[in-house]
N, C-alpha and C positions, 0 to 999 in steps of 0.2 A: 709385694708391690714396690716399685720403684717409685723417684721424687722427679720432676724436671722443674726447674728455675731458669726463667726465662729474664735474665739479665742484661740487654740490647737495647736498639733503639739510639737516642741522641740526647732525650732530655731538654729539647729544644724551650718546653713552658718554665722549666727553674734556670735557664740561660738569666748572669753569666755563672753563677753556680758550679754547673754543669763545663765551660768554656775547660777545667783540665783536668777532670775525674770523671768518672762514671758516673750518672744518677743514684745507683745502686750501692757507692758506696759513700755517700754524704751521711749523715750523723743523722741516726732517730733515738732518740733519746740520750741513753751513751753509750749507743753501739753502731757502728756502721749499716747500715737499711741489709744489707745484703745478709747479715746473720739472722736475721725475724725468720724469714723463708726455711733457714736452713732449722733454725730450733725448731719450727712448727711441726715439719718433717720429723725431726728427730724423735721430738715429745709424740708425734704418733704414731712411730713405730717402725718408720721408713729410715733404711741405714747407707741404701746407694742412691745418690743423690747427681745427677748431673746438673752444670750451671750455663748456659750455653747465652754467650756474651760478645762483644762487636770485638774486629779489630783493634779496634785501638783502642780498647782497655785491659784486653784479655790480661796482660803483665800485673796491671795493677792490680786485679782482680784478685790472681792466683797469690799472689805476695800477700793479699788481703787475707784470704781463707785457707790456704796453703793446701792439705791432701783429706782434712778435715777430721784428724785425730780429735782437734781443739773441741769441736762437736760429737764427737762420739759415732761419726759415721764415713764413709769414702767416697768423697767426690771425683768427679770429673768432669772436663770443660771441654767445649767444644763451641768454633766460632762464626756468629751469625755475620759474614763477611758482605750485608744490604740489610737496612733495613725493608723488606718486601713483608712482614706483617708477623703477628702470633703465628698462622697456624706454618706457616712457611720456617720460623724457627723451632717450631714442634714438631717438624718434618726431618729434622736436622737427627733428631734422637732415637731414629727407627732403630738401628744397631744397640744403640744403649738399652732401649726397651726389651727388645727378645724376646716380644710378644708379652709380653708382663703386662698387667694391670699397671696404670702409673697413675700419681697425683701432678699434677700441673698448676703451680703457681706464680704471678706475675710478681716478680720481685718489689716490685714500687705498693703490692698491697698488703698494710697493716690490720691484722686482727686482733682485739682487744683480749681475746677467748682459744681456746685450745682449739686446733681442728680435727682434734681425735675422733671426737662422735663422726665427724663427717666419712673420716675414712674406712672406722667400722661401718658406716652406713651401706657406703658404697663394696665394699668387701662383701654383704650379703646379696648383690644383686650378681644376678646368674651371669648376667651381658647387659650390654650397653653402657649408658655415659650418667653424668650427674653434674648439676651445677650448685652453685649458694647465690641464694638472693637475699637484698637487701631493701628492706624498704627506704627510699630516696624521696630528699624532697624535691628536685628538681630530675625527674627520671626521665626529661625528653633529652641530656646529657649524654644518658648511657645507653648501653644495649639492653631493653625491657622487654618480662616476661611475660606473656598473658596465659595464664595456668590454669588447670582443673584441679580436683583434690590430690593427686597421684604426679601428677604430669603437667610439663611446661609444652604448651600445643604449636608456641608460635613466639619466636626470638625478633623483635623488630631493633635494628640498628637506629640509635636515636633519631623517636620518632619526633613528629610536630604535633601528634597527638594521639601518646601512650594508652596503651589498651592497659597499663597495669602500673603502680608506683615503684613497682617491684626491678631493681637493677642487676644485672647478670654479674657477679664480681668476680675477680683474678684467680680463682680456684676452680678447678675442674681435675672430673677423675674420668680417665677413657679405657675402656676395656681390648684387647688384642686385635680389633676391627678401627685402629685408629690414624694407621699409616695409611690404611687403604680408603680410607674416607679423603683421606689429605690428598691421596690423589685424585680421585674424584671433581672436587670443586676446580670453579677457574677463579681469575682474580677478580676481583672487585676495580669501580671504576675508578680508586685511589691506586689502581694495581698490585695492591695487597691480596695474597691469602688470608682471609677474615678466620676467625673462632669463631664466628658467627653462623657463617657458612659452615663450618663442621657441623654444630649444636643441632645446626638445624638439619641435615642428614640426618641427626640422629632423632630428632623429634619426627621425622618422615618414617623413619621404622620404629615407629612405637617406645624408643628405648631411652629416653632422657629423663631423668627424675630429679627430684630436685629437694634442697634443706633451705631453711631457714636460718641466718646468720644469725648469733647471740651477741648482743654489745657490738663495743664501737667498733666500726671499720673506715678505713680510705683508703683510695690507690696514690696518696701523697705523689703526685702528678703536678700540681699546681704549688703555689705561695702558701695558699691558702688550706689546704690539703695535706702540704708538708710539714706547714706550721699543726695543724690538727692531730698528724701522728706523733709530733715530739710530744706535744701537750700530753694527750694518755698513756703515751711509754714513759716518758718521766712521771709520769703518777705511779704509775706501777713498776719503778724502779727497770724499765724493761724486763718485767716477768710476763707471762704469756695465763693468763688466769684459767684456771682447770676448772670443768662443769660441773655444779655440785650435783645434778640429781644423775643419774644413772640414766642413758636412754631409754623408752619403754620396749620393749620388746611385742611384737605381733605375729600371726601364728600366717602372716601372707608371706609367698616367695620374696614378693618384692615389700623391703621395708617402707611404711610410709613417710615424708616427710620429717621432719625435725623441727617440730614450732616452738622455739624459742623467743621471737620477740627479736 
């Protein structure tokens, strides 16, 4: 499995912040936000990592993280030269993929908790995709799931009123059918290619499945968000906390869920 890190965008809601570095790389805790993604990665087992970032930071970026000895793994960058949306920067990494299984996460999102179980999870599934949800308290905010036991049926782009409290968060795993879904969709009427639009392709063929997030999460996006991820990375020293119980094992193809809490 490969990693993709989706480090783009403009960072317009922590403007002025943001006015002459990346979003991705301001401080969460006391490390630059753009190493979180890469240790997560690392710690689950993923060693080629792409980082795919705007014009006009890619310099800072690279000088940041360099070729990624620092993490124990090899990166590489590639640049999102418009912001035109996620799945349009995930379109970007068809080559670096080579058909691989990949993990996909949004650099701006902080996990309290290791993503390993996630990746093993998705590792057991034959084909198709997997997302983490989070229960929110305000989920007409984000993109909400409304799920069965097994399967997420139906992704609504914040609603005015959520079929679920449950929020889609900045991690996703897509199996070798995921450049060709990206072409598939059109844009949205912000003219973005949405991750939405993918997800939901793949909830139309049966194949989306879904974990439950452990502990704290934010896409530190906002003030308020941002200020939230320094607070639990300075508690935990920016360590990344490992799951004490052992996933359970089930004797189905498809692993179920991951209810953590």
């Amino acid at each position: 499995m490969k990693g993709i890190i989706l480090a783009g965008g403009r960072g317009t809601r922590l403007h002025p912040l943001t006015k002459a570095t990346n979003k991705h790389l301001l401080p969460i805790g006391r490390e630059p936000m753009l190493y979180h993604p890469i240790r997560q990665m690392v710690g689950a087992g993923i060693r080629e990592v792409l980082v795919v970032t705007s014009t006009e930071h890619i310099g800072h970026v690279v000088a940041c993280l360099g070729g990624g000895a620092e993490f124990g793994c090899t990166l590489t960058y590639m640049v999102q030269e418009a912001p035109r949306g996620i799945a349009h920067g995930l379109s970007l990494a068809e080559a670096f993929a080579d058909r691989s299984k990949v993990c996909v996460m949004l650099a701006d999102n902080i996990f309290e908790y290791s993503i390993a179980p996630y990746v093993d999870a998705f590792k057991e599934q034959p084909a198709g995709a997997r997302v983490l949800l989070k229960g929110v308290g305000e989920p007409e905010h984000y993109g909400v799931a409304a799920l069965d036991e097994h399967q997420v049926v139906e992704i609504q782009e914040k609603p005015k009123v959520p079929k679920s409290a449950y929020a889609v968060v900045g991690l996703y795993f897509y199996d070798n059918q995921l450049f060709d879904v990206i072409r598939m969709i059109t844009p949205s009427a912000r003219g973005e290619l949405e991750i939405t639009s993918v997800n939901n392709v793949y909830i139309k063929q049966g194949q989306l499945y879904y974990d439950h997030c452990k502990g704290r999460w934010t896409d530190a996006g906002t003030f308020e968000s941002y200020a939230e991820a320094s607070r639990f990375m300075n508690e935990n020293g920016n360590r990344i906390l490992p799951h004490k119980e052992p996933r359970a094992r089930t004797g189905g193809t498809i692993p179920p869920p991951i209810n953590e809490g």
